[in-house]
N, CA and C of each residue as an Amber inpcrd file, in Angstrom:
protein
   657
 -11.3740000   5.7360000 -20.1430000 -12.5190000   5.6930000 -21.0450000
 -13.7660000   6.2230000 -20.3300000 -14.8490000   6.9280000 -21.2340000
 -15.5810000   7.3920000 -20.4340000 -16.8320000   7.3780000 -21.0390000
 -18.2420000   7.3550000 -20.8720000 -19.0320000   7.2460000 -21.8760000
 -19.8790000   8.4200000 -22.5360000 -19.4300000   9.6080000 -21.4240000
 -19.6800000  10.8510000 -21.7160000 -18.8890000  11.5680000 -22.5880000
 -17.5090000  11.7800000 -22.5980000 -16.0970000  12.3640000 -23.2550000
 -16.0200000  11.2310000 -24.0880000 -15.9960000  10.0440000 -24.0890000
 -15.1730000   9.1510000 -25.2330000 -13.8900000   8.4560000 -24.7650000
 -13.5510000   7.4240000 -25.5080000 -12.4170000   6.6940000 -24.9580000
 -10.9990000   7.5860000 -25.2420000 -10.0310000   6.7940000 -24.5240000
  -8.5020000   7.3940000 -24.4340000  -8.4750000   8.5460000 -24.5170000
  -9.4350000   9.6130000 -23.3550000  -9.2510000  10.8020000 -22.7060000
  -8.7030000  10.9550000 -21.5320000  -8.2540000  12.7270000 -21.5330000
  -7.3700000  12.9730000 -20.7850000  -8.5070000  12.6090000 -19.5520000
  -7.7620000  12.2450000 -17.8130000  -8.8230000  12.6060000 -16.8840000
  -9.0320000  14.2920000 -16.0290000  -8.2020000  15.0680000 -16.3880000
  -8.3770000  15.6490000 -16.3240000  -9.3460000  16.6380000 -17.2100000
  -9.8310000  16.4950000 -18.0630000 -10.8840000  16.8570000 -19.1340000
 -12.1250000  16.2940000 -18.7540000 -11.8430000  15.3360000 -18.1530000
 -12.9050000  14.2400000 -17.6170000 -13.6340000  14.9730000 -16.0200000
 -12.6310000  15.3600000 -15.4000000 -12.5610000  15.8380000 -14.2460000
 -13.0660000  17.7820000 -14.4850000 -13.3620000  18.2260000 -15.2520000
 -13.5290000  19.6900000 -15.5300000 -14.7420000  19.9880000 -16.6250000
 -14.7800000  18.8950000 -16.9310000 -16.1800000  18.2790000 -17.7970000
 -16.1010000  19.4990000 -19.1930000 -14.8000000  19.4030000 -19.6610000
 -14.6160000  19.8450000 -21.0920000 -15.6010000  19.0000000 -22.0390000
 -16.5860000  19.2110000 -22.3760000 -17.1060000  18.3210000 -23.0890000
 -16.8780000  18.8930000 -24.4860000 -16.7410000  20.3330000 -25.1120000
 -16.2500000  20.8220000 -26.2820000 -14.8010000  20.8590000 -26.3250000
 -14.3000000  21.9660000 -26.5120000 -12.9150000  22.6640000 -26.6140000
 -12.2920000  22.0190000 -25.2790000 -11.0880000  21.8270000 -25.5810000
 -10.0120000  21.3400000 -25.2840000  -8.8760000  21.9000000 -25.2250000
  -8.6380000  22.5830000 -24.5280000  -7.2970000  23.7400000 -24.2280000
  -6.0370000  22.6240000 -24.3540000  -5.0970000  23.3210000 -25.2300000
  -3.8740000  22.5390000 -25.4950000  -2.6580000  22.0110000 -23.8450000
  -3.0140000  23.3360000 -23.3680000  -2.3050000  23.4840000 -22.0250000
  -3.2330000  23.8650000 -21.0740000  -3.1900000  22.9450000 -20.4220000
  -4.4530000  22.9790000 -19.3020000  -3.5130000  24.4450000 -18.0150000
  -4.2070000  25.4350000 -17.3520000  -3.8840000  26.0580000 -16.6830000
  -4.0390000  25.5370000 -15.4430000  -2.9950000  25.9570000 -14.4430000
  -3.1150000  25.5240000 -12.6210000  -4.6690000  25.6900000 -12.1090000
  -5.1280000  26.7530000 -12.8970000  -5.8070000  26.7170000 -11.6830000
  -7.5270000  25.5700000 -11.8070000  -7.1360000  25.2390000 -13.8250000
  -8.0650000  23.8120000 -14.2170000  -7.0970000  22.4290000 -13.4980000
  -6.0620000  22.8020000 -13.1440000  -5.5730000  21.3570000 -12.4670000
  -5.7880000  21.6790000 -11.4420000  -5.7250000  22.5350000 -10.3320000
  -6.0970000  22.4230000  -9.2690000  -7.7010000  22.1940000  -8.5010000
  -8.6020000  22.5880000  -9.6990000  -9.9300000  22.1640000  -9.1940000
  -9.7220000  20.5450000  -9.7660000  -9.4110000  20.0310000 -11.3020000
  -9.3260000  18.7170000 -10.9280000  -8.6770000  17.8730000  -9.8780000
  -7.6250000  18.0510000  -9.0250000  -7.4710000  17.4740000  -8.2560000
  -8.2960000  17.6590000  -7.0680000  -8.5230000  18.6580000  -6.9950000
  -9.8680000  18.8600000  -5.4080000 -10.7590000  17.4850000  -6.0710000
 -11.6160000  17.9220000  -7.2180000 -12.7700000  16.7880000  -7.2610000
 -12.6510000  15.1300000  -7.2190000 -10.9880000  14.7130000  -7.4640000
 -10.6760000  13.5430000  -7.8070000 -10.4030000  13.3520000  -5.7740000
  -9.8360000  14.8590000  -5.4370000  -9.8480000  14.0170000  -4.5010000
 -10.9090000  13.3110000  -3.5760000 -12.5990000  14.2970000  -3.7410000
 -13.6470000  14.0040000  -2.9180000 -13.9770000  12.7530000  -3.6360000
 -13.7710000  12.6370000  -4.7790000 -14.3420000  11.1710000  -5.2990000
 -13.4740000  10.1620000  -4.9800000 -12.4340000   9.8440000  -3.8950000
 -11.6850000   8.9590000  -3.3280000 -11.9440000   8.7000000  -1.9360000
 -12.1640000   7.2800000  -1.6330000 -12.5420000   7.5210000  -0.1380000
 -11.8670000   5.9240000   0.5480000 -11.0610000   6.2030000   1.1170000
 -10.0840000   4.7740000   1.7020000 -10.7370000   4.5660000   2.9840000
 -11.2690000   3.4180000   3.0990000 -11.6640000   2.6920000   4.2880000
 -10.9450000   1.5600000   4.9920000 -10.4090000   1.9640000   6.3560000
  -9.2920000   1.1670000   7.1540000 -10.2180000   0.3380000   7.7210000
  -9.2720000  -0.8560000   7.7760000 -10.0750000  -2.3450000   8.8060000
  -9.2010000  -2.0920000   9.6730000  -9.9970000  -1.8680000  11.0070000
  -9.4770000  -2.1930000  12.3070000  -8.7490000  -3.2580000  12.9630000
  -9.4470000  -4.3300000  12.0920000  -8.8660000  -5.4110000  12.8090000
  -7.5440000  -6.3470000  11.5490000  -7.3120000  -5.1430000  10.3860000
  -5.9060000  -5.8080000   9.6220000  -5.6980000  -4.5170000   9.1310000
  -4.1430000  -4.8930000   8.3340000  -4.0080000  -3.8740000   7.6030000
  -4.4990000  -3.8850000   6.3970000  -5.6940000  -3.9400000   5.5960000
  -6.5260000  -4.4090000   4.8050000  -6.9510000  -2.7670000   4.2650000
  -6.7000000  -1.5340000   3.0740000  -7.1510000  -0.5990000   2.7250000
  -8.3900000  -0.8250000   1.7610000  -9.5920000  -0.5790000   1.6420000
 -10.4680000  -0.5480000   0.8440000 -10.6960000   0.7640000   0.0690000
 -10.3450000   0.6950000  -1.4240000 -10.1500000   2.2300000  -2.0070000
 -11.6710000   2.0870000  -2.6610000 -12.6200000   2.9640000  -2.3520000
 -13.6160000   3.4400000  -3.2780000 -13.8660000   4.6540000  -4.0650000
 -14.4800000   4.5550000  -5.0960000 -14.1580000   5.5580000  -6.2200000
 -15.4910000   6.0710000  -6.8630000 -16.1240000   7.1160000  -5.9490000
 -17.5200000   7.4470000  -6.5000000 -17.3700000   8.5560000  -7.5720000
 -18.0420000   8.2650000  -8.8710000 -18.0650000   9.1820000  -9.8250000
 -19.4120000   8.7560000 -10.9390000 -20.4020000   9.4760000 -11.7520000
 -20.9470000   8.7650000 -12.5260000 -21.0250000   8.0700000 -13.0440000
 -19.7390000   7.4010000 -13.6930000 -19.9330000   6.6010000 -14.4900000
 -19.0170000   4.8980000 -13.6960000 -19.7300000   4.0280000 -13.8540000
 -19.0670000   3.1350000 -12.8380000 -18.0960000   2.0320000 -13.1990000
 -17.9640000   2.3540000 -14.9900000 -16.7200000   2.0850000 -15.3670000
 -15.2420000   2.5820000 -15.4220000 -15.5120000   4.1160000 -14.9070000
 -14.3870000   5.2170000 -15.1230000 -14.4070000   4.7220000 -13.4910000
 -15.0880000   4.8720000 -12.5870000 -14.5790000   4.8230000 -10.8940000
 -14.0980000   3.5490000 -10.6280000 -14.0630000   2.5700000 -11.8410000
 -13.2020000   1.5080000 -11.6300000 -11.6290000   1.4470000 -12.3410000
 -11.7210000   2.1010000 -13.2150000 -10.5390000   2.4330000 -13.8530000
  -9.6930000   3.6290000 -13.4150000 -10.3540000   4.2630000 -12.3580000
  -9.0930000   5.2720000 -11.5900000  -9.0080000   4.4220000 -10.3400000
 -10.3760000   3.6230000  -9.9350000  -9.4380000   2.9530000  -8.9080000
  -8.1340000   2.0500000  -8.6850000  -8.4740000   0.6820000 -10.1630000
  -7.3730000   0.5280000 -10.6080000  -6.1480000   0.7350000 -10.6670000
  -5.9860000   2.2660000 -11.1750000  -4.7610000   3.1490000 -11.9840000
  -3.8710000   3.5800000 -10.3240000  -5.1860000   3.8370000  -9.8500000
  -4.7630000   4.7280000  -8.4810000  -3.5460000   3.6540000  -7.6970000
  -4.0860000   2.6420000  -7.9490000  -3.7760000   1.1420000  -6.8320000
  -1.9450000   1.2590000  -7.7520000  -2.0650000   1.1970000  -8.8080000
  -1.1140000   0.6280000  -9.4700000  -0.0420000   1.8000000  -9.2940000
  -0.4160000   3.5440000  -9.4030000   0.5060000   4.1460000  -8.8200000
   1.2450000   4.2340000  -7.6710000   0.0860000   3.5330000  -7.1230000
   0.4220000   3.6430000  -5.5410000   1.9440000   2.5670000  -5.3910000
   1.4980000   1.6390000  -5.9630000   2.5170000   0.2810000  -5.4510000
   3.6020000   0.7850000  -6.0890000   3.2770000   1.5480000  -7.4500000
   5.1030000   1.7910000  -8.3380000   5.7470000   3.1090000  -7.8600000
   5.0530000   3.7420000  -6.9190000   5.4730000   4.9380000  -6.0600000
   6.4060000   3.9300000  -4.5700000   5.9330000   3.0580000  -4.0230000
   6.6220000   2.6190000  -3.3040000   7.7820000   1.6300000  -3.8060000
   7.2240000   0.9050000  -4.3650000   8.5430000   0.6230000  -5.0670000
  10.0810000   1.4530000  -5.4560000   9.2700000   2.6410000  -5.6690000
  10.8650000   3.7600000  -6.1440000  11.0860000   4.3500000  -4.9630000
  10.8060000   4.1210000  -4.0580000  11.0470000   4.6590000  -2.7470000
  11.8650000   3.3010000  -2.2080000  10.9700000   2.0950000  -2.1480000
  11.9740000   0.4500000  -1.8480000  13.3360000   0.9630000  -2.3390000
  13.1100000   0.9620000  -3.3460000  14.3150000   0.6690000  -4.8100000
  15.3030000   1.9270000  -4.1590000  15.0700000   3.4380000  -3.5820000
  15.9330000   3.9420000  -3.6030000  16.2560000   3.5830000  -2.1110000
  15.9720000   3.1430000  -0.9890000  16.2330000   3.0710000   0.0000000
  17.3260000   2.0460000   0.0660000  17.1380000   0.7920000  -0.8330000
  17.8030000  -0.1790000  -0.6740000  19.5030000   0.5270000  -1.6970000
  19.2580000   1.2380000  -2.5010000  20.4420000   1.8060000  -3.0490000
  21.1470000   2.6290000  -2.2360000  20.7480000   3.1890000  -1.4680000
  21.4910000   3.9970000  -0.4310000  21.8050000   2.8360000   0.3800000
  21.2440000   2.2850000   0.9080000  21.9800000   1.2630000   2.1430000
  22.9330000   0.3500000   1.3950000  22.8560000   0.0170000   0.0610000
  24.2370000  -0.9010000  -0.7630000  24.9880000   0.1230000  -1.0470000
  25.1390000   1.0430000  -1.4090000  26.3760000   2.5160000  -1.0620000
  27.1470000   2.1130000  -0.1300000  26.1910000   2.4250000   1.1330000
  26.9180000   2.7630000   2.3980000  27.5460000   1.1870000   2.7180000
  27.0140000   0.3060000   2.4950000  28.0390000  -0.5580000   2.7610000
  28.9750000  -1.1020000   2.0660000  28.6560000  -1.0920000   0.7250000
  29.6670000  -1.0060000   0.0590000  31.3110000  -0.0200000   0.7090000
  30.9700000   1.1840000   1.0620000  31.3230000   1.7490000   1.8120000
  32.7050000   1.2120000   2.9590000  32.1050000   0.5900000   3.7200000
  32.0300000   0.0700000   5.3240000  33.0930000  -1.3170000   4.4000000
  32.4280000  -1.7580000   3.9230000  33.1240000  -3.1280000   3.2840000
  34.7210000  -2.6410000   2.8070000  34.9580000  -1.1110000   2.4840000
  36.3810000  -1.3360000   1.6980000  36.7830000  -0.5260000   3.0370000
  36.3220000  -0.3390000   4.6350000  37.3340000   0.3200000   5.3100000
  37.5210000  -1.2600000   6.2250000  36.6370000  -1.7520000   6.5140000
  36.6570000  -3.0970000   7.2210000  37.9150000  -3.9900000   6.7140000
  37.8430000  -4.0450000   5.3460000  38.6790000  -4.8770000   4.5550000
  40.3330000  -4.1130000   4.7200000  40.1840000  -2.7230000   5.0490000
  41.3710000  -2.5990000   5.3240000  41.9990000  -2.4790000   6.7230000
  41.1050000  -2.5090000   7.5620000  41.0380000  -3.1680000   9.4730000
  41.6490000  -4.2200000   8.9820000  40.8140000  -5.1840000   8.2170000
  41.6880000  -6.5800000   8.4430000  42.7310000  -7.0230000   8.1330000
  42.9750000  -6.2710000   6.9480000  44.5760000  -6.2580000   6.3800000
  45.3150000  -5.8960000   7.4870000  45.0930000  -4.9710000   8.1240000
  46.0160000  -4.6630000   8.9840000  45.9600000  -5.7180000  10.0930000
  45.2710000  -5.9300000  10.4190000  45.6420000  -6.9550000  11.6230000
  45.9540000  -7.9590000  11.6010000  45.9840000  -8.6350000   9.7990000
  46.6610000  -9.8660000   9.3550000  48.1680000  -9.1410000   9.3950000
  48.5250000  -8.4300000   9.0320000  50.0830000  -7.5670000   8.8850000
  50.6610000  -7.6490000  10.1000000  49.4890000  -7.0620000  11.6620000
  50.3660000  -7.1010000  12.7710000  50.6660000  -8.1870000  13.5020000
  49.3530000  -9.1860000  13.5590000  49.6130000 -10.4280000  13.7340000
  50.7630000 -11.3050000  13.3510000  50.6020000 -11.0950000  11.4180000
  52.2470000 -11.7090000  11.3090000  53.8700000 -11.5550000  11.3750000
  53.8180000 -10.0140000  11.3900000  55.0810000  -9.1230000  11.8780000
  55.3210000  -9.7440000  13.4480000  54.1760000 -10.1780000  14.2380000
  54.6430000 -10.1760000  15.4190000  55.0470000 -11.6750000  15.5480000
  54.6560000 -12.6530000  14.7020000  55.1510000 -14.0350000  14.8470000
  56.2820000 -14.4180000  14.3930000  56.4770000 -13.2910000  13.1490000
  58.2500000 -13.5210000  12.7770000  59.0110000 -12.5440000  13.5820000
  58.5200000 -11.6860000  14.0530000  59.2830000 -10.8070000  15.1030000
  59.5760000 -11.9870000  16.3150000  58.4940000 -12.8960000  16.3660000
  58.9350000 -13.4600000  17.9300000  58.6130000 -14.3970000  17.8900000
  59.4390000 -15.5880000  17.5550000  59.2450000 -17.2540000  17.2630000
  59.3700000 -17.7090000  17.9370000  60.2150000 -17.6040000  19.4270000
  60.2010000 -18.3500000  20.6340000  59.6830000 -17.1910000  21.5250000
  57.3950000 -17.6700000  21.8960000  57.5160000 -16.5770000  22.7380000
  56.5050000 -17.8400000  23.6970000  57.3580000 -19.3180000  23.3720000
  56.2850000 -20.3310000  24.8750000  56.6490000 -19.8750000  26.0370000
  58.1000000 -19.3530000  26.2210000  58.5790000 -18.9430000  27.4080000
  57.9390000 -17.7100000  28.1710000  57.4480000 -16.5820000  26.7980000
  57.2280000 -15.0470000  27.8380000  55.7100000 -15.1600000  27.7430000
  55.2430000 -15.0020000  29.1130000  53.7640000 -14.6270000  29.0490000
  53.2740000 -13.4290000  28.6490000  54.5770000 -12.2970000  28.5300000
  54.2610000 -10.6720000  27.5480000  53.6140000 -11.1650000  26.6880000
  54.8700000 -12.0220000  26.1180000  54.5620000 -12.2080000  24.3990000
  53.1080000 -12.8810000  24.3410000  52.6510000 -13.7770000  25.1350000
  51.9190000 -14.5860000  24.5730000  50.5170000 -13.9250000  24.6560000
  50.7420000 -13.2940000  25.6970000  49.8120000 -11.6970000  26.0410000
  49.2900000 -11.6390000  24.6750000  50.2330000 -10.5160000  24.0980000
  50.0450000  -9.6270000  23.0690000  49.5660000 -10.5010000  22.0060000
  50.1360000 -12.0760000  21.6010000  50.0490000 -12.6380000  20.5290000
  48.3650000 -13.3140000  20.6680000  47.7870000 -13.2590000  21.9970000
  46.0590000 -13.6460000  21.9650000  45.4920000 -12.1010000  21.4520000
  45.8910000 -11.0850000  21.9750000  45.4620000  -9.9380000  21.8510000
  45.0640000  -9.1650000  20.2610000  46.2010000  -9.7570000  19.8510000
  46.2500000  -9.6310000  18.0400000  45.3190000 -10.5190000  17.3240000
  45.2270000 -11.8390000  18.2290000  44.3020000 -12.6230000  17.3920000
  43.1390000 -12.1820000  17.7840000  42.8750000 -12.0960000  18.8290000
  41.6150000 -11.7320000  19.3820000  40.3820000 -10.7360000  18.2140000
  41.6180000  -9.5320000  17.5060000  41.3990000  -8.2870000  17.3850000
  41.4110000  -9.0670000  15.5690000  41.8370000  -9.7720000  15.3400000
  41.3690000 -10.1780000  14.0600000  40.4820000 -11.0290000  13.7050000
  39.9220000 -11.8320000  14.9470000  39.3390000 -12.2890000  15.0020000
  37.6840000 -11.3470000  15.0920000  37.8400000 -10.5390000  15.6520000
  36.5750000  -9.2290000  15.7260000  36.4430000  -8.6660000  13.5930000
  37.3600000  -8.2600000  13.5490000  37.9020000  -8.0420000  12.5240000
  37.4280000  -8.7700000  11.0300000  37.5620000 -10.2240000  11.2230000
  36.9050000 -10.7560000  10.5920000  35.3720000 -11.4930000  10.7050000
  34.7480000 -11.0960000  11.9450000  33.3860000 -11.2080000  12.2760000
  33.0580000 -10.0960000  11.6640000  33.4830000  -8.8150000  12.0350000
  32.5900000  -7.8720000  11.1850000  32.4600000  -8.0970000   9.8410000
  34.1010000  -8.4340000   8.7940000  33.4690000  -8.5500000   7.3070000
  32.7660000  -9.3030000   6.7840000  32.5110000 -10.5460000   7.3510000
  31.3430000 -11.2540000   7.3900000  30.4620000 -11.0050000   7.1980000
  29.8330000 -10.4310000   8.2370000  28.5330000  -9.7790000   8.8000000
  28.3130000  -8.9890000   7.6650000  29.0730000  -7.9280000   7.2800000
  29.1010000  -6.5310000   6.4270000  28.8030000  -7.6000000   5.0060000
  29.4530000  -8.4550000   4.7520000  29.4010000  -9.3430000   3.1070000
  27.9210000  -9.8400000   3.1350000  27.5160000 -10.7890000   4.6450000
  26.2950000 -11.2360000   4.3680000  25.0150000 -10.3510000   3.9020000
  25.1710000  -8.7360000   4.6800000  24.4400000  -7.5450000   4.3100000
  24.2600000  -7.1630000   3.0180000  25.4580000  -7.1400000   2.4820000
  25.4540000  -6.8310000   1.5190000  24.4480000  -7.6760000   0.0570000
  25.1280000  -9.2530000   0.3030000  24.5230000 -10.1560000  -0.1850000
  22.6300000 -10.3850000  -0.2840000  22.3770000  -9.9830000   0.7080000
  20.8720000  -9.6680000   1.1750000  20.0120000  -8.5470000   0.6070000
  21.3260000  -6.9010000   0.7290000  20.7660000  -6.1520000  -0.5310000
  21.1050000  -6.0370000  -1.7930000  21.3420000  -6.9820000  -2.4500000
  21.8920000  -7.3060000  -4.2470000  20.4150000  -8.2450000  -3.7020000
  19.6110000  -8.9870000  -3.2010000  18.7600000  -9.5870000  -3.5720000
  17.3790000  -9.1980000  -3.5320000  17.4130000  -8.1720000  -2.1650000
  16.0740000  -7.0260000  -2.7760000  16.3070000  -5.9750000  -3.5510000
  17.5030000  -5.3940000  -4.2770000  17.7430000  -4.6510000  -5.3780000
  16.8410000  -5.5660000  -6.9570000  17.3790000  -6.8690000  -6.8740000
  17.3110000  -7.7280000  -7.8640000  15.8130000  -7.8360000  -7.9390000
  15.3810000  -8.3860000  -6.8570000  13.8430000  -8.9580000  -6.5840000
  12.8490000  -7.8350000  -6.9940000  11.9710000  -8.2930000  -7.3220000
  10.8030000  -7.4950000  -7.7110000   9.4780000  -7.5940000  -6.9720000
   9.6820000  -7.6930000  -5.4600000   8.2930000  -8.2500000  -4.7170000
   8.1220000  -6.7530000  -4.3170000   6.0860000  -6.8350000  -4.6920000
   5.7640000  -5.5490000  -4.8580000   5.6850000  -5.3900000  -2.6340000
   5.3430000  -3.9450000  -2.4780000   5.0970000  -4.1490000  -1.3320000
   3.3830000  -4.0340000  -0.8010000   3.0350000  -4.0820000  -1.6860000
   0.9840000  -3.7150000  -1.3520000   0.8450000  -5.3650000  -2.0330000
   0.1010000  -5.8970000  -1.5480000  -0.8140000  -7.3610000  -2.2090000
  -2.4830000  -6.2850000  -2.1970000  -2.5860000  -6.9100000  -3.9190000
  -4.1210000  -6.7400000  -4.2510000  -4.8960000  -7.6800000  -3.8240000
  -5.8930000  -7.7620000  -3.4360000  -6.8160000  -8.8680000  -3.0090000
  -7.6830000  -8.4780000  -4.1640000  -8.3920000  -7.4430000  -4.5090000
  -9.4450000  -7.4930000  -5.6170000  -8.9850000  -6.6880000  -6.5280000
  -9.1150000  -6.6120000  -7.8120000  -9.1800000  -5.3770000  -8.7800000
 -10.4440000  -5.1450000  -9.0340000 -10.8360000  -3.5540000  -8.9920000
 -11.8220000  -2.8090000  -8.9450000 -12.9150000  -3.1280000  -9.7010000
 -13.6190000  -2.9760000  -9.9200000 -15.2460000  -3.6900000 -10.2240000
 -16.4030000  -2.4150000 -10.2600000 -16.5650000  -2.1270000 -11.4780000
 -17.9440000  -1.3210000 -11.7550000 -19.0850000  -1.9320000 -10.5930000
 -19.3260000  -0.6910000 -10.3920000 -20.4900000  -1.2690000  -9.0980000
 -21.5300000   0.2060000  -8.7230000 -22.2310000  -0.5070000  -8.2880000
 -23.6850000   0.9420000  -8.7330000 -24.1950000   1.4120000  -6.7240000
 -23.9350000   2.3670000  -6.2020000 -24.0040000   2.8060000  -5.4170000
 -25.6930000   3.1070000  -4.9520000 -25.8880000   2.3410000  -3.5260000
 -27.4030000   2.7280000  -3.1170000 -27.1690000   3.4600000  -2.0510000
 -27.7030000   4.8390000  -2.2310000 -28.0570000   5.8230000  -1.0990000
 -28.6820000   5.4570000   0.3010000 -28.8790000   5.8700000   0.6820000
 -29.1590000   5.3900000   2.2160000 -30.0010000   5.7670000   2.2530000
 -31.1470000   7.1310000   1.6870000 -32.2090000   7.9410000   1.7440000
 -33.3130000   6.7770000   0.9670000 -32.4940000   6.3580000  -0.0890000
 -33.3620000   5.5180000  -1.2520000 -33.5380000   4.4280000   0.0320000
 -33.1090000   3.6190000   0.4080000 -33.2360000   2.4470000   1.5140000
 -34.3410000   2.8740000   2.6250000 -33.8590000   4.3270000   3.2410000
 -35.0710000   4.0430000   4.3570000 -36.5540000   4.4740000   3.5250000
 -36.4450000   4.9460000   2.4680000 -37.7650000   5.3890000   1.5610000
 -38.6130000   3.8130000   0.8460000 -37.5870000   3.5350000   0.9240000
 -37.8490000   1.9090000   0.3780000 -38.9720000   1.0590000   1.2660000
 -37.9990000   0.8120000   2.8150000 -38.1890000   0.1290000   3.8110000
 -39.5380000   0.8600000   4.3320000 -39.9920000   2.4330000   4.2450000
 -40.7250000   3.0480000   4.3400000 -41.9410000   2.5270000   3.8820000
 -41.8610000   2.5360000   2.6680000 -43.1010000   2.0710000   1.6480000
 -43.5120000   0.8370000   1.8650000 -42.8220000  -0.3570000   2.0310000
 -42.8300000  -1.1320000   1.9840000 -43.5200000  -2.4990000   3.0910000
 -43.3370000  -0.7000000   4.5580000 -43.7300000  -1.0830000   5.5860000
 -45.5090000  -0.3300000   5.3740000 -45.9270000   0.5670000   4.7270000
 -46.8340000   1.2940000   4.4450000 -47.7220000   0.1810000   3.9710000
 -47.2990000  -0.3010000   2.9510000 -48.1930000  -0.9720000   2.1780000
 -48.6750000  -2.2300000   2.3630000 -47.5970000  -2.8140000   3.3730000
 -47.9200000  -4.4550000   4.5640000 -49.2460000  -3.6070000   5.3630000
 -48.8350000  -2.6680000   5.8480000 -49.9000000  -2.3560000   6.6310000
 -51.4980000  -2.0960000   5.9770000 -51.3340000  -1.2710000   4.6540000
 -52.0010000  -1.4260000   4.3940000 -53.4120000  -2.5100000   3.7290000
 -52.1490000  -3.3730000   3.4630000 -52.5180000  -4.5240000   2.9830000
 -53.7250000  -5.1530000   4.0070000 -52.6690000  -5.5770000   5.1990000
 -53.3400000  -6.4860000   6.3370000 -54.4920000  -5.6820000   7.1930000
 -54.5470000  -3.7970000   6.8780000 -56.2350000  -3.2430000   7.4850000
 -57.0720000  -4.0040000   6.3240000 -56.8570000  -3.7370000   5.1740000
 -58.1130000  -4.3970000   4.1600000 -58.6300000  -5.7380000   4.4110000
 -57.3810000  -6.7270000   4.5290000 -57.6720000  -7.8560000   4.2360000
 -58.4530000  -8.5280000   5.8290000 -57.8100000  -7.5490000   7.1710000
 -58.5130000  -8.2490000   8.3830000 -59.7710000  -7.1940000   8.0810000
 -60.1390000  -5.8580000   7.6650000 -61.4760000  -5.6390000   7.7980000
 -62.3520000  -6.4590000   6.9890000 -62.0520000  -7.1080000   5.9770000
 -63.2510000  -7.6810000   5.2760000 -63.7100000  -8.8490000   5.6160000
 -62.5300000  -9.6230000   7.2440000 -62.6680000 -10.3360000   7.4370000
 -63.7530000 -10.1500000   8.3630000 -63.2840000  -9.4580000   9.1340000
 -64.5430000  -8.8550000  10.7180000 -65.6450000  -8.4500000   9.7470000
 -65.9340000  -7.6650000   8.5740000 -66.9640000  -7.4180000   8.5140000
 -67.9790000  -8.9300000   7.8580000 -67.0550000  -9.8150000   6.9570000
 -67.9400000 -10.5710000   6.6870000 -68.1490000 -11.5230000   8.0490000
 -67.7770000 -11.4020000   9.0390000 -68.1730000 -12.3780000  10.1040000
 -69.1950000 -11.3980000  10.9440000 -69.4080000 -10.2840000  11.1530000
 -70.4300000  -8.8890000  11.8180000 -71.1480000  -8.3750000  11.0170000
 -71.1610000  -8.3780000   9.8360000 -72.7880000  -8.5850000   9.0960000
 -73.7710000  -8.9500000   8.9370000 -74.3920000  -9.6870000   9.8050000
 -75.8510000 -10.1400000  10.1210000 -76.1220000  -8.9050000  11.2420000
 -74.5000000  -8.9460000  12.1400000 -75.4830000  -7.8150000  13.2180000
 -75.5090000  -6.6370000  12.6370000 -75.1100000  -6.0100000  11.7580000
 -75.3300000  -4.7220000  11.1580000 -76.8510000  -4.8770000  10.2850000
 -77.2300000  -6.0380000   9.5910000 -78.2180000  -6.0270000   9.6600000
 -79.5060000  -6.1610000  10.1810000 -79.5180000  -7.0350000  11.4540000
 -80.8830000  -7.0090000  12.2710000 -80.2740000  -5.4090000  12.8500000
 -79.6030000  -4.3720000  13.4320000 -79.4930000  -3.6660000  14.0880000
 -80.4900000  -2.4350000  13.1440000
C-alpha cells in the first residue's frame, strides 16, 4: 500500500514511480533499475556482540518501508525453510538408503552365525570353533549397532521433516518510523547553542550595566 500509487500495488510500479500508465509487462531493464533502488533502500545492521540482524528500510513513505520490511523478513525465513526442508529430504533419501543395505549386512550375519551353530553343535571342545563362533557374533553385533544408529537417524529426520520450527526468531515486526538526518541535529544543536548564548550576553549585559550606571553618568 502506498499513499502516493494507492493500495494493493504492484512494488515494482512503486519502485519506477509509474504514477500514470502501467505497462502490462514490465521490461528487464524497468526490473532491473527496480531492484538497484530496493536494493539502496535496504540496509542490514550486524551486532557484534550476537547474532541479532537489524533490517532497515528507508523510502518516503514510512508505512510502505515497513511493509517491505516486513515482507522482506517473511521471505527471508520461507526461503530458508525450502532450503531446511530440502536438505533434510536429501539426508532421509540417503538413509533411507543405508537402512535397506545395513538391513541386508545383518541378515547376513544372522544367516552365518546360524549356519555355523547348526553346522557345529559340539564346538566347547575346539578353540577354532569357538574362535570363529565370537567372531560372527562380534560382527553382528557391529551389525546391529549400526541399524540402530541408522533407525535412530532416521527417526530424528521424519521429525524435522514434520516440524515446522522456523529458523530466524523475529524479535520486532517493523514499525513506521520517521528518520532524523544528522545535518538536521548538528543545525539544531547549532542554533540552540547560538541562542543560549545569545540569551545569557543580553541578560548579563543589562545586568553590569544596571549595576555601572551611575559611573557612566558622573563620567
Amino acid at each position: 500500500n502506498s499513499i502516493r500509487f494507492g493500495n494493493n500495488q504492484s512494488l515494482i510500479r512503486i519502485l519506477n514511480y509509474e504514477v500514470d500508465e502501467v505497462p502490462e509487462v514490465w521490461s528487464d531493464s524497468k526490473k532491473n533499475k527496480a531492484i538497484k533502488r530496493l536494493m539502496k533502500m535496504i540496509d542490514l545492521r550486524l551486532s557484534k556482540t550476537s547474532p541479532m540482524i537489524t533490517i532497515v528500510i528507508d523510502s518516503n513513505e514510512p508505512g510502505l518501508s515497513a511493509d517491505i520490511a516486513n515482507t522482506l523478513v517473511k521471505s527471508l525465513n520461507n526461503l530458508l525453510d525450502h532450503f531446511k526442508l530440502s536438505q533434510v529430504k536429501e539426508q532421509k533419501a540417503f538413509i533411507q538408503n543405508r537402512i535397506i543395505e545395513v538391513e541386508k549386512d545383518l541378515i547376513i550375519a544372522e544367516e552365518n552365525l546360524k549356519q555355523f551353530r547348526e553346522q557345529n553343535r559340539n564346538i566347547l571342545g575346539s578353540p577354532a570353533l569357538l574362535l570363529n563362533q565370537e567372531r560372527l557374533r562380534r560382527e553382528l553385533e557391529v551389525q546391529n549397532q549400526i541399524y540402530y544408529t541408522i533407525k535412530s537417524q532416521y527417526e530424528t529426520v521424519q521429525i524435522e521433516e514434520i516440524g515446522n520450527k522456523s529458523m530466524l526468531q523475529i524479535l520486532d515486526d517493523a514499525q513506521p518510523g520517521m528518520k532524523v538526518y544528522p545535518n538536521t541535529i548538528r543545525l539544531t544543536i547549532k542554533y540552540m547553542l547560538f541562542g543560549f548564548f545569545i540569551t545569557a550576553f543580553v541578560i548579563f549585559g543589562k545586568d553590569w550595566y544596571s549595576k555601572n550606571r551611575l559611573k557612566f553618568i558622573f563620567h
